[in-house]
C-alpha beads as a LAMMPS data file, in Angstrom:
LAMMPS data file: protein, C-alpha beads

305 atoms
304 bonds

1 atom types
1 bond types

-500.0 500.0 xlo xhi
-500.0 500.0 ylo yhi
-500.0 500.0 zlo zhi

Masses

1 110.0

Atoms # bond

1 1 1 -10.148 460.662 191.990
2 1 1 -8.826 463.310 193.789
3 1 1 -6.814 461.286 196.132
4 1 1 -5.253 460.342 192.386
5 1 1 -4.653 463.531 191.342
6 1 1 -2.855 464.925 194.467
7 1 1 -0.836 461.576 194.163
8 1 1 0.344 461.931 191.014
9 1 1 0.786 465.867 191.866
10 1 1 2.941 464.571 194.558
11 1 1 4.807 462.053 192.650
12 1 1 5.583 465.084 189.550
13 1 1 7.418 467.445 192.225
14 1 1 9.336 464.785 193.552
15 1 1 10.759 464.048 190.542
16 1 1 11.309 467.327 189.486
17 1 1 13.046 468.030 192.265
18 1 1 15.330 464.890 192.081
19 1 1 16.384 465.954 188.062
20 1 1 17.458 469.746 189.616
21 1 1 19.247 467.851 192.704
22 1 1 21.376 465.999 189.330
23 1 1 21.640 468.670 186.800
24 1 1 23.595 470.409 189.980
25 1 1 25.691 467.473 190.341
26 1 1 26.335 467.749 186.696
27 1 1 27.416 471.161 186.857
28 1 1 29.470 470.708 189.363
29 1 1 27.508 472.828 192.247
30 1 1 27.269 469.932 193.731
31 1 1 30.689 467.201 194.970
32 1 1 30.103 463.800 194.442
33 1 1 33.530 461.290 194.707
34 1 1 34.519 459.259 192.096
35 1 1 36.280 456.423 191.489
36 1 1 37.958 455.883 188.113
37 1 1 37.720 453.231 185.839
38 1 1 41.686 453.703 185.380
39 1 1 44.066 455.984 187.794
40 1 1 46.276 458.345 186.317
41 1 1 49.286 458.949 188.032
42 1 1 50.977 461.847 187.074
43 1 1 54.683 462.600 187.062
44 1 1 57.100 465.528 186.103
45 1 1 60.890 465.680 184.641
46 1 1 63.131 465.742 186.686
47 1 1 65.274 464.134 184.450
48 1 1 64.923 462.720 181.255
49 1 1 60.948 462.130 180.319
50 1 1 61.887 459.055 178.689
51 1 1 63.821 457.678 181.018
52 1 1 60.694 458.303 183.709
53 1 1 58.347 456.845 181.335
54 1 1 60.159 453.842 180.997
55 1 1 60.736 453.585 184.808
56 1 1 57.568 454.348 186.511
57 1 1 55.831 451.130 184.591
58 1 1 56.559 448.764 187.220
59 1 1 55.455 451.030 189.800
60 1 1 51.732 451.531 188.245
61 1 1 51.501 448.184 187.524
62 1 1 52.020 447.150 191.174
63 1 1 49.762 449.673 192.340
64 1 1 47.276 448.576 189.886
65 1 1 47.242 445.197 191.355
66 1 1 47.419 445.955 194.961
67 1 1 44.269 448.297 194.043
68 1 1 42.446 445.915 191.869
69 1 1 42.380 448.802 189.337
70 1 1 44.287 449.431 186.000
71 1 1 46.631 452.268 186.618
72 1 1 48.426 454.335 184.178
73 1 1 51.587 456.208 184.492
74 1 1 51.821 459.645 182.651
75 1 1 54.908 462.210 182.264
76 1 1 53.763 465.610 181.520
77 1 1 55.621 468.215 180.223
78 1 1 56.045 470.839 183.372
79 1 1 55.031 471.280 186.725
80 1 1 51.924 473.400 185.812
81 1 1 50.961 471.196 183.045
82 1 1 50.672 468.878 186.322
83 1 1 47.685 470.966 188.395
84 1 1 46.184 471.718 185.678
85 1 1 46.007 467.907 184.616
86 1 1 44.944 467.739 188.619
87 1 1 42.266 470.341 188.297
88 1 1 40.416 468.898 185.446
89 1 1 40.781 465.444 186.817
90 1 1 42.747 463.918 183.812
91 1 1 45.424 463.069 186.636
92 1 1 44.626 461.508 189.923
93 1 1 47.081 460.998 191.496
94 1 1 49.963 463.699 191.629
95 1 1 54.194 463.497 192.139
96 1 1 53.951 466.970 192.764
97 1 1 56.857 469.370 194.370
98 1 1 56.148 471.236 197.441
99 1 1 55.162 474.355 195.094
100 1 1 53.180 472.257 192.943
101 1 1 51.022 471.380 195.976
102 1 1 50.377 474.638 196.999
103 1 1 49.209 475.853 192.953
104 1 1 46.908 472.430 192.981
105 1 1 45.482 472.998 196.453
106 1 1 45.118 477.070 195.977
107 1 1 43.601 476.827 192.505
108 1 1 41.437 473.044 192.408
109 1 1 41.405 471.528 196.284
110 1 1 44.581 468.991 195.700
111 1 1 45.013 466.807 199.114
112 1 1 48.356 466.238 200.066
113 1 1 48.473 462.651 201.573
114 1 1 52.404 461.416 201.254
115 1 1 55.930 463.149 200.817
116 1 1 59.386 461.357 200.173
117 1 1 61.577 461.019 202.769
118 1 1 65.666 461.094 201.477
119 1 1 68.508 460.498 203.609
120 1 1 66.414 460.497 206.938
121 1 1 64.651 463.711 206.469
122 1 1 61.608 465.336 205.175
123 1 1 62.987 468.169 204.012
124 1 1 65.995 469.454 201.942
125 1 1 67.256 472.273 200.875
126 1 1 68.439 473.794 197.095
127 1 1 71.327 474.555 195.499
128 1 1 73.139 476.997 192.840
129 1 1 75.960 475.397 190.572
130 1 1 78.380 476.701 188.867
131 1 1 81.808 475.977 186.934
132 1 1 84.597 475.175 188.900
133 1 1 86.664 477.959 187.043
134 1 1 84.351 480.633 186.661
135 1 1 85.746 482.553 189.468
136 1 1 81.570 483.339 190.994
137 1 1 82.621 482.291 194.508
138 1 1 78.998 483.480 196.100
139 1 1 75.539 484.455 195.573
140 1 1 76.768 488.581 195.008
141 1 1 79.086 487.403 191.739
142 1 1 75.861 486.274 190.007
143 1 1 74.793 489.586 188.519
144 1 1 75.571 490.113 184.974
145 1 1 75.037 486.428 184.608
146 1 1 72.709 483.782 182.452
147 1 1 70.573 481.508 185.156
148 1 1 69.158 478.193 183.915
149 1 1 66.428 477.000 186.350
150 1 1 64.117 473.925 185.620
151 1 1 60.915 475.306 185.273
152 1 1 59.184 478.535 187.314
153 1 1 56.827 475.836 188.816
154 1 1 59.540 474.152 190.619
155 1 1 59.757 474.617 194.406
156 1 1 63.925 474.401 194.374
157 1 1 65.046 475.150 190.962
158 1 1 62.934 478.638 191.199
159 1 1 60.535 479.574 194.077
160 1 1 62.799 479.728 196.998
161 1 1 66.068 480.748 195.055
162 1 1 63.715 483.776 193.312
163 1 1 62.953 484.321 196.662
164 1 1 66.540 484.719 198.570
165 1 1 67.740 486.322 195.990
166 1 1 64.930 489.199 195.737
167 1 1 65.400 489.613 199.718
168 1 1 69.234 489.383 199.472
169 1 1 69.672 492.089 196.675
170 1 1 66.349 493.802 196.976
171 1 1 64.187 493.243 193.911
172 1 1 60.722 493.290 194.278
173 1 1 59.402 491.123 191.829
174 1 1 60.725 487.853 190.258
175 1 1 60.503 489.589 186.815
176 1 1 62.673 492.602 187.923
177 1 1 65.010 489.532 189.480
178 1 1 65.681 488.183 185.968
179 1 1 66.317 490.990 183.832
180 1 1 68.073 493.113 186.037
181 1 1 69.798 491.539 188.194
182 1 1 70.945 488.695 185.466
183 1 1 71.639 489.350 182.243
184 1 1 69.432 486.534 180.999
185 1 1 68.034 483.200 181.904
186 1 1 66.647 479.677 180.917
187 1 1 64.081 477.044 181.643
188 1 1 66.021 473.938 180.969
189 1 1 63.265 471.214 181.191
190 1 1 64.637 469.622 184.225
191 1 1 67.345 469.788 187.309
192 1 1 69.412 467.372 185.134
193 1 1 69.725 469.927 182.055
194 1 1 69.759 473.230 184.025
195 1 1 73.349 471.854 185.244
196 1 1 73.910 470.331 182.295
197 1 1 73.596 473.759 180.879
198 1 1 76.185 475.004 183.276
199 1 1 78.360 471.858 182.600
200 1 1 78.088 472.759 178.724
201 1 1 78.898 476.470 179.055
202 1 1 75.390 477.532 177.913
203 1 1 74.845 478.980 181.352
204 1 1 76.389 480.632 184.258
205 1 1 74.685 479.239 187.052
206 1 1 71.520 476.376 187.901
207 1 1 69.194 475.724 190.393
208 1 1 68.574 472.490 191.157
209 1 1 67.748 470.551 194.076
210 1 1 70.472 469.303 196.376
211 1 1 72.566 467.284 194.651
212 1 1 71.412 466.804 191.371
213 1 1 75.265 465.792 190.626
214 1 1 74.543 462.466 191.964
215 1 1 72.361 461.812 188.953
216 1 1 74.794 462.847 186.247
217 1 1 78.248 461.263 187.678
218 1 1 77.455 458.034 185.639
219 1 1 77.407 459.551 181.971
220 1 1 79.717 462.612 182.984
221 1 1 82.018 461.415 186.128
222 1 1 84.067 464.590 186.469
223 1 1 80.522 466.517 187.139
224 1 1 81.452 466.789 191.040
225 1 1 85.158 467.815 189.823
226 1 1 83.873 470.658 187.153
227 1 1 80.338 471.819 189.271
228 1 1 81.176 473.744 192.852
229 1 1 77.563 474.255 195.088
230 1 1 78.461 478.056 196.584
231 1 1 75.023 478.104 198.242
232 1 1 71.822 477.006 199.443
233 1 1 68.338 477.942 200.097
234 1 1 66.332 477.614 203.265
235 1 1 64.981 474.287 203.937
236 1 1 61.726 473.412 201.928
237 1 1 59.468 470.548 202.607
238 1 1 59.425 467.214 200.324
239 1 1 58.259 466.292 197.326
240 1 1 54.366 465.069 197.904
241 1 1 51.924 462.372 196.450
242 1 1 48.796 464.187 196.394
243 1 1 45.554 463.600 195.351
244 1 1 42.553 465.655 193.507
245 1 1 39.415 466.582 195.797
246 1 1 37.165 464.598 193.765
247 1 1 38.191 461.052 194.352
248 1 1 36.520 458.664 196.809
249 1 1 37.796 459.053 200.454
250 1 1 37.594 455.104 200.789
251 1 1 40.190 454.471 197.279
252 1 1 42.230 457.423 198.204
253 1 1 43.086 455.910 201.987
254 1 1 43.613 452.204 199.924
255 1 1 46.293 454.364 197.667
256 1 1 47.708 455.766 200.855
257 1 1 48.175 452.108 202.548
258 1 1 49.787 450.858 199.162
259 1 1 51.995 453.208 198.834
260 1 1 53.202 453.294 202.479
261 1 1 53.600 449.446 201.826
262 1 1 55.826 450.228 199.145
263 1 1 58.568 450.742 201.764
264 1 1 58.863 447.308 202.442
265 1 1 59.173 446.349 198.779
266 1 1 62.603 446.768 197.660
267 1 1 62.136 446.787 193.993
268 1 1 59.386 449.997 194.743
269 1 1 61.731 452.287 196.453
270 1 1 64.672 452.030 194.100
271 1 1 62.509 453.033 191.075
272 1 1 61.139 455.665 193.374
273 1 1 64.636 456.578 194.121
274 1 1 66.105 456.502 190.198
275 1 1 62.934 458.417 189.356
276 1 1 63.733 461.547 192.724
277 1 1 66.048 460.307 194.920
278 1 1 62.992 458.911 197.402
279 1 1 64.486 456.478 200.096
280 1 1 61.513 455.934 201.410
281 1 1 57.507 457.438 201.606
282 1 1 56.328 459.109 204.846
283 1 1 52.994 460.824 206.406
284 1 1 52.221 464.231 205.229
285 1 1 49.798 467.159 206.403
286 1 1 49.382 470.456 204.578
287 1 1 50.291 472.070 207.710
288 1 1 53.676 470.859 206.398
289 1 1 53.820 473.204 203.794
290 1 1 53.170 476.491 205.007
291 1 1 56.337 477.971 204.410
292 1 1 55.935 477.198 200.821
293 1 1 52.089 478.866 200.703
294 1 1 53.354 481.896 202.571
295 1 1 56.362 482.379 199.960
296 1 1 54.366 482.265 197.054
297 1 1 51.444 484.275 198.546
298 1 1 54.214 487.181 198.567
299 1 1 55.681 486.173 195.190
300 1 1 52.351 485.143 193.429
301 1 1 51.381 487.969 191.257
302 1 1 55.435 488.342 190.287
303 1 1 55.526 484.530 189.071
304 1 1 54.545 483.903 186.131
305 1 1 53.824 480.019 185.172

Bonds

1 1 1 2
2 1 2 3
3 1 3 4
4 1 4 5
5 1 5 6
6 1 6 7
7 1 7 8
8 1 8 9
9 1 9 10
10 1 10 11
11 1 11 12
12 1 12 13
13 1 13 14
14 1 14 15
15 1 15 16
16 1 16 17
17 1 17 18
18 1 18 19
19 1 19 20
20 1 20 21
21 1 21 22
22 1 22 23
23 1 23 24
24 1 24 25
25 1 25 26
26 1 26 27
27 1 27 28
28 1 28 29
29 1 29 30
30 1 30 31
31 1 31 32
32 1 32 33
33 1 33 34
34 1 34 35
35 1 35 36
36 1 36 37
37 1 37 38
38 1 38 39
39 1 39 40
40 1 40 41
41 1 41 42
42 1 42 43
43 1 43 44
44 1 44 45
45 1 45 46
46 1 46 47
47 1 47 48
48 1 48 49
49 1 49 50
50 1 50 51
51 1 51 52
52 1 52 53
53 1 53 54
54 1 54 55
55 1 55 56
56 1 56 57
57 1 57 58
58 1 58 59
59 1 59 60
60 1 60 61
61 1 61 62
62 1 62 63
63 1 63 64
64 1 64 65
65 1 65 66
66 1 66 67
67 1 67 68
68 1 68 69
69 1 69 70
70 1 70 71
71 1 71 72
72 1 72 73
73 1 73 74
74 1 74 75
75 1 75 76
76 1 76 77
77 1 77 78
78 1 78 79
79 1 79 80
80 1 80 81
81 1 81 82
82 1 82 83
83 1 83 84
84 1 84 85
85 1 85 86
86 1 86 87
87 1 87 88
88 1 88 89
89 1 89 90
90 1 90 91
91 1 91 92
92 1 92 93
93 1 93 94
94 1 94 95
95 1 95 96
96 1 96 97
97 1 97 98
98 1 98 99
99 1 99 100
100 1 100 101
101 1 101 102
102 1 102 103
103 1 103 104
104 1 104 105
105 1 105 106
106 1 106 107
107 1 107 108
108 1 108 109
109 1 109 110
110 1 110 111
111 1 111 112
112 1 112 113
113 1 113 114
114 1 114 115
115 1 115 116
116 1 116 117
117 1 117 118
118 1 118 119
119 1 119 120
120 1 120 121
121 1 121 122
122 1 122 123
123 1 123 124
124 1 124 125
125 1 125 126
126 1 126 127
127 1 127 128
128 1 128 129
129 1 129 130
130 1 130 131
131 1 131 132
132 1 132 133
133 1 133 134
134 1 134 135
135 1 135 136
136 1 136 137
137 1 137 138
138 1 138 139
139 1 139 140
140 1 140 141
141 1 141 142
142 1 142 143
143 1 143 144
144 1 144 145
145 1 145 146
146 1 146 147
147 1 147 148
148 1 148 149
149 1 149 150
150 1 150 151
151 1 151 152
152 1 152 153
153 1 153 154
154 1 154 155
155 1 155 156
156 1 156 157
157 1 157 158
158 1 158 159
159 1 159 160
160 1 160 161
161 1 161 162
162 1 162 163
163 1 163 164
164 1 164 165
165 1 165 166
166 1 166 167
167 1 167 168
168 1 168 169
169 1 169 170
170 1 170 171
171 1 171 172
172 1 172 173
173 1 173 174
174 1 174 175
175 1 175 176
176 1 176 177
177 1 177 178
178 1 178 179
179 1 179 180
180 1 180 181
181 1 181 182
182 1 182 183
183 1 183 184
184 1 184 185
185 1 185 186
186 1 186 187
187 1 187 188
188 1 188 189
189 1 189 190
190 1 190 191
191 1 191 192
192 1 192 193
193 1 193 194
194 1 194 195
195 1 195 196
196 1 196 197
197 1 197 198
198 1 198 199
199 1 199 200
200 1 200 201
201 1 201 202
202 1 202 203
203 1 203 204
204 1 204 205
205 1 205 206
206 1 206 207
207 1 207 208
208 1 208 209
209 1 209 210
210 1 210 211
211 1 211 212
212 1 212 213
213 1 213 214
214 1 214 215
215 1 215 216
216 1 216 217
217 1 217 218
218 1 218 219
219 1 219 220
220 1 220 221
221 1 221 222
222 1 222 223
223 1 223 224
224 1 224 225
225 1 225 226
226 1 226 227
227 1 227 228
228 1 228 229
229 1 229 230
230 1 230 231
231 1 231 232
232 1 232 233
233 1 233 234
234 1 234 235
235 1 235 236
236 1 236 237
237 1 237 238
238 1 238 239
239 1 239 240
240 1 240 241
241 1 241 242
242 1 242 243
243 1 243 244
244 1 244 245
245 1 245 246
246 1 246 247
247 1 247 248
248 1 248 249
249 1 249 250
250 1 250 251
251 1 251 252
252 1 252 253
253 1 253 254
254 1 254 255
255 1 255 256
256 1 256 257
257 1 257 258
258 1 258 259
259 1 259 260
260 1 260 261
261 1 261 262
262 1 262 263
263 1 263 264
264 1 264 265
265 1 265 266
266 1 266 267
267 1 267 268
268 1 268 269
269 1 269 270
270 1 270 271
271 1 271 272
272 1 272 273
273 1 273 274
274 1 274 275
275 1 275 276
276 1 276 277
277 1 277 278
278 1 278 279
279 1 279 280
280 1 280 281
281 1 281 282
282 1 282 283
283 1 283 284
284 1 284 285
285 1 285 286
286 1 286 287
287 1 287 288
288 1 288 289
289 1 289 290
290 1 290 291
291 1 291 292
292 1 292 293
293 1 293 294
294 1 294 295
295 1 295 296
296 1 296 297
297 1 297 298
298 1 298 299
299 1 299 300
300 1 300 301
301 1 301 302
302 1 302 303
303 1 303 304
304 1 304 305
C-alpha cells in the first residue's frame, strides 16, 4: 500500500511539474518555434499599396507551393506598422528596409536572412530631389524649406539624410532638424509621392532612395527633365527579407532556399524588381548592418516613429 501511495505521490509531482513547464511556455518565459498554418509575408509602400497588392500575388503563391504551405501577401501601412506586425507574430516573414531591421531585431529578435541585390551591389546610397528651377543647387540652400520624406521609419527617405544633415549643419536632434532648420515637412506615404510632392510643387525637396525617377518616367516622362539629384547620403546596406525569432529554424532555412531559387525564375525577380527595384536576392548577416544600428543608437531617442 505504501509502495502505492509513494507511486501515485510520485506520479502527482510529475505532473505538476509538467503543467508549470507549459503555463511558462504559454506565457512566453519559455521559446518554443512555430510553424504557421499560413505565412504572412509582409510588405511596405514604396509605391502605390495597390499596385503592391496586386503584384506580390504571384510571388506568395509560388512560395506557397514550393513550401507546401498557403502563404499570404500583406501591405501594411508604414514601416513601423511592419515590426510591430513582426513582434506580435501577425507577419512572418518581413520586406523590411535596413532601418526596419534594426527596430525589429532591437525591439522583438527579427533575423535577417536575405537582402536585394540591384545593379551588382548590396548597397546603395539616397538621394534629395528637387525642381529643376528652384535655384537650391546643394544641401546648404535647403533651410527655410518644406521636406517631404516617406515615412521616419525609412532607412533612405529619413534615417541617414536626418543624419547628414544634423552633422552637416549641427542640430542635435532630428526634431530640432525639422523645425528649425526647415520651415516644415511631410510624410508622403512612399518614395514615389515624396517626389511626387516635389514634382507637384507641394514640397521643396524629397528623400527617396536612389533613383526613385526610374519608377515615375512612365506616367510622368519629363520627371528626369523637371527633378535634379544635388546629393547623396553615405552608402546604406539593402533592403532585407527577415524573419521573426519565433519560427521553426527547419521552415525558415526552406524559405531561405526558395527564395534564393527565385533567382533563377525569371517571372520572380521582375515582380521583385516592379515591387523595389531587386535584380536579384543575396546572403545576408546582421553584421551587415551595423552602420545602420550605430546611426540610430545616436539618433534613437530624437526619432520619433
Amino acid at each position: 500500500m505504501k509502495k502505492l501511495f509513494s507511486l501515485l505521490l510520485l506520479l502527482s509531482i510529475t505532473l505538476v511539474l509538467a503543467a508549470c513547464g507549459s503555463s511558462e511556455d504559454a506565457d512566453g518565459s519559455g521559446e518554443e518555434s512555430i510553424t504557421p498554418d499560413t505565412i504572412v509575408m509582409g510588405f511596405v509602400p514604396s509605391q502605390d499599396s495597390d499596385t503592391i497588392a496586386d503584384t506580390i500575388k504571384p510571388l506568395a503563391d509560388q512560395l506557397g507551393e514550393e513550401l507546401g504551405i498557403e502563404v499570404e501577401g500583406k501591405v501594411m501601412t508604414s514601416y513601423n506598422a511592419l515590426v510591430e506586425a513582426m513582434g506580435a507574430n501577425q507577419v512572418h516573414v518581413g520586406f523590411i528596409p535596413a532601418f526596419g531591421y534594426v527596430l525589429a531585431n532591437e525591439q522583438y529578435g527579427a533575423e535577417v536572412i536575405l537582402k536585394s541585390e540591384r545593379y551588382g551591389s548590396g548597397t546603395y546610397k539616397a538621394q534629395y530631389l528637387v525642381k529643376a528651377d528652384s535655384g537650391i543647387e546643394e544641401l546648404a540652400d535647403l533651410e527655410g524649406k518644406i521636406w517631404a520624406y516617406p515615412d521616419k521609419g525609412s532607412t533612405s527617405g529619413y534615417l541617414f539624410p536626418a543624419n547628414q544633415l544634423m552633422m552637416e549643419f549641427d542640430y542635435d536632434s532630428a526634431p530640432q532638424l525639422e523645425t528649425e532648420f526647415f520651415s516644415g515637412t511631410t510624410a508622403a506615404g512612399g518614395h514615389d509621392t515624396a517626389a511626387l510632392a516635389v514634382y507637384q510643387g507641394d514640397a521643396d525637396v524629397a528623400t527617396t532612395f536612389d533613383d526613385v525617377r526610374t519608377e515615375l518616367e512612365e506616367e510622368y516622362p519629363d520627371v528626369m527633365e523637371k527633378l535634379n539629384v544635388i546629393g547623396y547620403t553615405q552608402d546604406i546596406p539593402n533592403d532585407t527579407i527577415s524573419v521573426t525569432k519565433e519560427l521553426d529554424d527547419d521552415l525558415v532555412q526552406e524559405i531561405k532556399d526558395v527564395f534564393l531559387s527565385f533567382n533563377e525564375n525569371e517571372e520572380m525577380i521582375k515582380i521583385m524588381n516592379q515591387v523595389y527595384n531587386w535584380d536579384a536576392i543575396i546572403e545576408a548577416s546582421d553584421e551587415e548592418y551595423k552602420v545602420v544600428k550605430d546611426t540610430y543608437k545616436k539618433f534613437k531617442d530624437n526619432i520619433e516613429l
